[in-house]
C-alpha positions as CSV (number, residue, x, y, z in Angstrom):
1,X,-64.3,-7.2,-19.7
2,X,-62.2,-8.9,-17.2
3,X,-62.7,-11.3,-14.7
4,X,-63.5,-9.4,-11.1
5,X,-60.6,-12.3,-10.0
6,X,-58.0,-11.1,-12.6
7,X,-55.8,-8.1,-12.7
8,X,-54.6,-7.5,-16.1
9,X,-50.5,-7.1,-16.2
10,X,-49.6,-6.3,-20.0
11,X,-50.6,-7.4,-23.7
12,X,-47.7,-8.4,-26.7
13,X,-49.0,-8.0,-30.1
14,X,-47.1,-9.9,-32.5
15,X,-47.5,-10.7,-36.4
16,X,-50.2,-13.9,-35.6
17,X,-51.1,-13.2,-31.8
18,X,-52.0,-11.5,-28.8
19,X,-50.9,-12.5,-25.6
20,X,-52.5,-11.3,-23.0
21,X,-51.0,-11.2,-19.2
22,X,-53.0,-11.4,-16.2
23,X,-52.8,-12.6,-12.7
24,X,-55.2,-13.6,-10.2
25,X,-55.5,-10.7,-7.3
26,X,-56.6,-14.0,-4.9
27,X,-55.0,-13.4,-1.5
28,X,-56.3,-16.9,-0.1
29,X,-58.0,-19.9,-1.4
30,X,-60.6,-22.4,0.5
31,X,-59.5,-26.2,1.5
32,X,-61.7,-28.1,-0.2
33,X,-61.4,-31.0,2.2
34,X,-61.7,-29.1,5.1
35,X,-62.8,-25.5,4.0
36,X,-60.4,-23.9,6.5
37,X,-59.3,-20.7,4.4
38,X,-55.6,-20.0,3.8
39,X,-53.0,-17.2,3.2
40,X,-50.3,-19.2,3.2
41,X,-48.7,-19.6,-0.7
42,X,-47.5,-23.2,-1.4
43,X,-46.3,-22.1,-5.2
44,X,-46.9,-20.0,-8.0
45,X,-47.2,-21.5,-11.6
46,X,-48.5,-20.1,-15.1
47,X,-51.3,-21.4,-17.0
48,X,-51.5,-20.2,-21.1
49,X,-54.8,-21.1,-22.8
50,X,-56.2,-20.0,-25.7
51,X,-59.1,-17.8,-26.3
52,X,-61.5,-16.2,-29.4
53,X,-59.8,-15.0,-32.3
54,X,-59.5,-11.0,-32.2
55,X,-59.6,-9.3,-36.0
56,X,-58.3,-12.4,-36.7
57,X,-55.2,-13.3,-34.4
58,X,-55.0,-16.0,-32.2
59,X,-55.5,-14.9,-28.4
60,X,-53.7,-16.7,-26.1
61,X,-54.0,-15.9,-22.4
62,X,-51.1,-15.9,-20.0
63,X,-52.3,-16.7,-16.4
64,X,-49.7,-16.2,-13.3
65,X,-51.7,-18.4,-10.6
66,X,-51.0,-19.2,-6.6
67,X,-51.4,-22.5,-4.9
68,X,-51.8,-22.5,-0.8
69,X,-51.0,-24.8,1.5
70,X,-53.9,-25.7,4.1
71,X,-53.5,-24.3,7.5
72,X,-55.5,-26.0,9.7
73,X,-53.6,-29.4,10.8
74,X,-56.4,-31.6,11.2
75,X,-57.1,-31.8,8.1
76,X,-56.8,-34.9,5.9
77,X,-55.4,-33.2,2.8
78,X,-52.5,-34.9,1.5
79,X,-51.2,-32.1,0.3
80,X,-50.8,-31.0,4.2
81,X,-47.6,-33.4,4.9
């Protein structure tokens, strides 16, 4: 079962792992200073964590994440400048 927030992209199996490739299907995030909401993609990074062993191989998830700018110029973000 996958995250309602995830869209799974691909799976490698290799001799001691799986890796597993998903995304986030997010469109637009919330400002947590000002809770404007955004569309507007800052960057994109990956995240790889680690997960349950499956019949015995390490899992390690692959995650392709977005980062958005805040819109709305009042607000104090710092991240705004």
């Amino acid at each position: 079962m996958l995250d309602s927030e995830l869209l799974y992209l691909s799976h490698e199996l290799t001799d001691t792992e799986i890796i597993i490739q998903v995304q986030s299907n997010q469109n637009h995030a919330t400002c947590p200073y000002c809770g404007t909401n955004s569309t507007k993609i800052h960057s994109q990074y990956e995240r790889e964590f680690h997960d349950l062993s499956i019949r015995g191989l390490q899992t390690k998830i692959c995650l392709h994440n977005k980062k958005f700018f805040c819109i709305n110029p009042a607000c104090l973000n710092i991240a705004n400048e």
